[in-house]
C-alpha positions as a printed Julia matrix, in Angstrom:
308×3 Matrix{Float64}:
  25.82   10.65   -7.16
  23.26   11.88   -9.92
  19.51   10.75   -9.46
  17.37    9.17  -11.96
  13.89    8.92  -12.67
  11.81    7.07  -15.28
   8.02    7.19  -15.64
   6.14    5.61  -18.39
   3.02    7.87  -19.47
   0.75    6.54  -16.9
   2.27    8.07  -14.5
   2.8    11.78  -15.5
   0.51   12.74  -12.11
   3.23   11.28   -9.14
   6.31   12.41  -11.42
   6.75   15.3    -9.66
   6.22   14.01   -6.12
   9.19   11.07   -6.97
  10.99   14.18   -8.6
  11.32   16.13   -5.81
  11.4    13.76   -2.95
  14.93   12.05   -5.26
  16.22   15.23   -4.96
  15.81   16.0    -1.83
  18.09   12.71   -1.23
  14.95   10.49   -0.15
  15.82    7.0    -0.95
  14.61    5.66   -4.09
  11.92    3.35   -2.73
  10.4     5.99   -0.84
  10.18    8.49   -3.61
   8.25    5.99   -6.39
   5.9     4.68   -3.99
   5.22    7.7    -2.73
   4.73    9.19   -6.67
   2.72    5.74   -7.51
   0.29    6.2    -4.59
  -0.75    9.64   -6.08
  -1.21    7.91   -9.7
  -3.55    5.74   -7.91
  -5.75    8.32   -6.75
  -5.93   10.03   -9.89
  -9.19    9.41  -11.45
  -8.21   10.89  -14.82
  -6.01    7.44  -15.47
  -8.3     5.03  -16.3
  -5.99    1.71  -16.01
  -4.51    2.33  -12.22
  -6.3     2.66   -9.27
  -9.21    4.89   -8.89
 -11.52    4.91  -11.16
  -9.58    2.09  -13.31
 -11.92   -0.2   -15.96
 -13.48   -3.24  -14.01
 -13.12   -6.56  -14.79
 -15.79   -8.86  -16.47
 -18.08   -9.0   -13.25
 -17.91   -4.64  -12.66
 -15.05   -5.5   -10.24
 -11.8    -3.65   -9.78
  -8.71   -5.71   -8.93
  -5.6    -3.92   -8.85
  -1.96   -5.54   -8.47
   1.06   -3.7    -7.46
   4.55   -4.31   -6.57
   8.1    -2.84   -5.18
  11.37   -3.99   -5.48
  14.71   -2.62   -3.95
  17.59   -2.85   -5.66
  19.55   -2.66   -2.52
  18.55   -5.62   -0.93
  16.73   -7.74   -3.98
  13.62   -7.24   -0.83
  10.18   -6.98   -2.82
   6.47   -7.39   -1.57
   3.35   -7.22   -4.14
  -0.27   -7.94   -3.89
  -2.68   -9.34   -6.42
  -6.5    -8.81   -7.37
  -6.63   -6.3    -4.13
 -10.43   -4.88   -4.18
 -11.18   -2.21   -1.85
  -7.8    -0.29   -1.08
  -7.13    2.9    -2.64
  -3.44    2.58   -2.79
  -2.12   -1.11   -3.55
   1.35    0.29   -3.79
   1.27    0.76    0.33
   0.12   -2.63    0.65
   2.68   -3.99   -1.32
   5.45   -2.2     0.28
   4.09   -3.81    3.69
   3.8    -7.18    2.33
   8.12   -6.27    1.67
   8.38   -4.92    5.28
   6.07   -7.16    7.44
   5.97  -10.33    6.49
   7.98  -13.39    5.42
   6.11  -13.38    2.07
   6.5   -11.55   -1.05
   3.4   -11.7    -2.99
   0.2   -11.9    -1.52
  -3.76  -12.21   -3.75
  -7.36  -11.84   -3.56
  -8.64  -12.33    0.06
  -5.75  -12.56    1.67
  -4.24   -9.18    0.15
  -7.33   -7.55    1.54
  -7.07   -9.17    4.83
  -3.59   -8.16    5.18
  -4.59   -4.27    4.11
  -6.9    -4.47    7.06
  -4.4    -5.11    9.16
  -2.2    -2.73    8.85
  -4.64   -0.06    8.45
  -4.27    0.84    4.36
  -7.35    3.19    3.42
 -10.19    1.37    1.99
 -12.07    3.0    -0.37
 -14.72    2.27   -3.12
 -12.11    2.48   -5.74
 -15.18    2.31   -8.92
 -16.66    5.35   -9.81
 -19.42    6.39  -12.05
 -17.41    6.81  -14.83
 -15.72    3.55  -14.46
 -19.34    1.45  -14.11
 -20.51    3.38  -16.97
 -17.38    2.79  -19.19
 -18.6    -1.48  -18.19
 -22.17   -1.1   -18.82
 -21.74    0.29  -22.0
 -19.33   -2.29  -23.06
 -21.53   -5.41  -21.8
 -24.59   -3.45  -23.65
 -22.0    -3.58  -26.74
 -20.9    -7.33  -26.99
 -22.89   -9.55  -24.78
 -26.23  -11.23  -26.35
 -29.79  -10.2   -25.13
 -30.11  -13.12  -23.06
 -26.6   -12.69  -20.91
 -27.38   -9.03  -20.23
 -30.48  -10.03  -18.49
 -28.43  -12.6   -16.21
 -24.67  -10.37  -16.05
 -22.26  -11.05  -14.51
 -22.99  -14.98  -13.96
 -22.86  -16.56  -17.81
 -19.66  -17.81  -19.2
 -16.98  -15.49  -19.46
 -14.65  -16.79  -21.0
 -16.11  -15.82  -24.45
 -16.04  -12.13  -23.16
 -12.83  -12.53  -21.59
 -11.33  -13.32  -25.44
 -13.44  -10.15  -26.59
 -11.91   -8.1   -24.71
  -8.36   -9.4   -25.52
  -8.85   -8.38  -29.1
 -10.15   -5.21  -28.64
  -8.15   -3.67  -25.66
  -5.66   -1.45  -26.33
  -5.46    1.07  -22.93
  -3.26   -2.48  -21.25
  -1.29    0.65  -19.05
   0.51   -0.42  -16.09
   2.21    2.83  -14.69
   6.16    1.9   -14.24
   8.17    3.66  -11.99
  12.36    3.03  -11.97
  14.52    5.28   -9.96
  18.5     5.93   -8.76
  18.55    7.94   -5.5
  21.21    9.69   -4.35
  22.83    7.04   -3.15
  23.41    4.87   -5.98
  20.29    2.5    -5.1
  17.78    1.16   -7.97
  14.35    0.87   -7.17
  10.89   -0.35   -9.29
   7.37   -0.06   -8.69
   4.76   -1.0   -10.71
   0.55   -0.64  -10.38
  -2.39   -1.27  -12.35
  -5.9    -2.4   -12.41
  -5.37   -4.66  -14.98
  -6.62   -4.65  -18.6
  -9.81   -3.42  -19.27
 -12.95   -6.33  -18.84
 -10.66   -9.08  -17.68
 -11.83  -12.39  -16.55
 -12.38  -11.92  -12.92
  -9.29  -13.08  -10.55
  -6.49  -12.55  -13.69
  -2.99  -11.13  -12.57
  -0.67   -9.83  -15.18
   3.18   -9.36  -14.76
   2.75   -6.22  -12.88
   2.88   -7.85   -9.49
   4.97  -11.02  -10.6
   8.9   -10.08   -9.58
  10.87  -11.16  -12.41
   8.33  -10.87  -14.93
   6.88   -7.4   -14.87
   9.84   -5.97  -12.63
  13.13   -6.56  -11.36
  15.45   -4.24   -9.49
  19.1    -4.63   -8.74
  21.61   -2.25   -8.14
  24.71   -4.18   -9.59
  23.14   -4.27  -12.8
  19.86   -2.26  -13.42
  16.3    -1.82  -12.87
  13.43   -2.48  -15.57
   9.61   -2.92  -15.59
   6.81   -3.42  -18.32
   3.75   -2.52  -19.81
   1.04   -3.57  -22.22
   0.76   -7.02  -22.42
   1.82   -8.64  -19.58
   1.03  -12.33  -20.84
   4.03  -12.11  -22.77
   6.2   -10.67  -20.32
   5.33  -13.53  -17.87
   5.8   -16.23  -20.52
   9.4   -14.65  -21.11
  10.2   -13.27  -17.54
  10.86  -10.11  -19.23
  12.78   -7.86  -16.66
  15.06  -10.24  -14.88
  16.18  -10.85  -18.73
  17.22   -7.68  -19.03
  18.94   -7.58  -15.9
  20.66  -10.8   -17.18
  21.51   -9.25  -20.26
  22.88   -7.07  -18.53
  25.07   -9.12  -15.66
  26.85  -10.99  -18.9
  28.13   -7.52  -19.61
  25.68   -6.23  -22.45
  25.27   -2.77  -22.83
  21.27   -1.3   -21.59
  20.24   -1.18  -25.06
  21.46   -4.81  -25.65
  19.76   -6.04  -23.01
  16.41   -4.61  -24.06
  16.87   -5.63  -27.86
  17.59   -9.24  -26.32
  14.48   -9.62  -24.55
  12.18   -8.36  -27.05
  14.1   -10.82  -29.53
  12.8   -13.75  -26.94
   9.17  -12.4   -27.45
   9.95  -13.75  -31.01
   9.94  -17.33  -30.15
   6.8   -17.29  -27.87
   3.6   -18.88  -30.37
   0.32  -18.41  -29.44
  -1.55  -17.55  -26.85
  -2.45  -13.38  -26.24
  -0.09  -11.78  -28.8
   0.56   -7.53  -28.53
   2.81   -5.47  -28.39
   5.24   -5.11  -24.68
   6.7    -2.24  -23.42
  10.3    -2.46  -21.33
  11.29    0.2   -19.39
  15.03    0.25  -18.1
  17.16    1.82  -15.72
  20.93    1.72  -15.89
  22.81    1.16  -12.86
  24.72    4.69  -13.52
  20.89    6.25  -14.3
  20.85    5.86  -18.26
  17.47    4.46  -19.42
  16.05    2.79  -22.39
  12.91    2.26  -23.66
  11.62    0.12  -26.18
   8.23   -2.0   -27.38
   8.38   -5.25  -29.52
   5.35   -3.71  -31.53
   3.45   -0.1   -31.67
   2.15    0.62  -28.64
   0.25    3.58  -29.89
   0.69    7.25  -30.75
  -0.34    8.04  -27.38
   2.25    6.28  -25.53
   5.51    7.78  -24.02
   7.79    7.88  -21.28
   9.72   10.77  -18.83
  13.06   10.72  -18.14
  14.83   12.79  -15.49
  17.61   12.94  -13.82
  19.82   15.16  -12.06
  20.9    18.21  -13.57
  17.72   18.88  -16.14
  14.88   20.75  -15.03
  12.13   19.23  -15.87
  11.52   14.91  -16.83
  11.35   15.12  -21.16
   9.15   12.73  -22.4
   9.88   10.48  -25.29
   8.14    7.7   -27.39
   9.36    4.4   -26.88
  11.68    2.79  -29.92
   9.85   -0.03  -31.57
  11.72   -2.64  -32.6
């Protein structure tokens, strides 16, 4: 059977880690974790892992998660601080224990357990990139006292502003027909301390399953929580609609949703035979694309996303 691959632009550092490791016939669960876990270690992307934008308090809380199409198995972990690759953690959380989605505390706990690599995951850059921002928007008076004022003020500052909301989104077909997803992030930039997106939440910010399809988002994950996002697709797609159906389905239910933390959402999806489609309910940004491989090209071609 032909492989598949599809990255979103976040993730351009472990594509050709997944690439290689799909072709080799490693199973598809295996070869996205093991091309998210170098995306977390990359510095150079600011909204995953190392070196990722803190939260409010000049924290970093990163959520992850993994989901195999196989089995509909899945682990994820939320507001992890002081692991360098929440993707590993995650996949434990799927392997070891009863649970599927463990936060805060306890996610840490459980990386201590089974050994994950700690690691100061801030870096100058990424304390710098806060400071600066504080020095920009809070008042004389809550500098002095940062982090412990009110946030919540802050916390709707930075929803206005942010743009870089990049989750990196990994969907795969292995050679033997399996769907896989995998998703990471440190969350968007100067969140209020403790928030978790849809990139850990199974149904919401992924959903793997290989009668039907795989899918994960990006950018605002609010939304994608408030409209379970990717098992809509894949429910688009189990009453028969075609992958591009399903996709302009679910960004029609962003429609209806009023209120609250309105941008634009990026869906990533995976065919069960290894065609993909992406699309965004608004412009994402000039910057943002995708890669798409599978077997037979040469190298993944990256693409923008259709907005619809």
């Amino acid at each position: 059977m032909e492989c598949a691959l599809l990255v979103n632009s976040e993730g351009r550092s472990g594509i050709a880690r997944a690439r290689e490791a799909l072709a080799a016939g490693v199973p598809a669960c295996d070869a996205i974790a093991a091309g998210v876990a170098l995306v977390e270690a990359d510095p150079a992307v600011v909204t995953v892992g190392q070196g990722g934008y803190l939260n409010l308090a000049g924290e970093l809380e990163c959520d992850a998660a993994i989901m195999d199409g196989a089995t509909l198995q899945c682990g994820a972990v939320g507001a992890l601080q002081g692991y360098r690759h929440p993707i590993r953690v995650a996949r434990a959380v799927m392997e070891q224990l009863p649970h599927v989605f463990l936060a805060g505390a306890g996610a840490a706990r459980f990386a201590r357990e089974i050994g994950a690599e700690p690691a100061d995951a801030t870096d100058a850059a990424s304390r710098e990139r806060h400071r600066r921002w504080v020095a920009r928007h809070a008042a004389p008076g809550d500098q002095a006292r940062w982090p412990e004022v009110p946030l919540a003020p802050y916390a709707r500052a930075s929803a206005r502003e942010t743009t870089e909301k990049g989750t990196t989104v990994y969907l795969a077909r292995d050679a033997a027909g399996h769907l896989a997803a995998a998703t990471s992030t440190a969350g968007w930039p100067h969140k209020y301390p403790g928030r978790i997106g849809d990139t850990p939440l199974v149904g919401a910010g992924l959903y793997a399953d290989d009668r039907y399809g795989a899918c994960a988002c990006t950018h605002t994950g609010e939304l994608a929580i408030r409209a379970a996002t990717a098992r809509s697709v894949i429910l688009y797609l189990k009453r028969g609609a075609r992958l591009e159906e399903a996709c302009h389905e679910a960004v029609a239910d962003l429609a209806a949703l009023a209120g609250g933390c309105q941008g634009p959402l990026v869906i990533h999806a995976l065919g069960r035979d290894g065609e993909a489609c992406v699309v965004a309910s608004r412009d994402p940004g000039p910057e943002i694309e995708f890669c798409y491989w599978r077997t037979g090209m040469t190298e993944p071609r990256a693409r923008r996303p259709r907005v619809i």
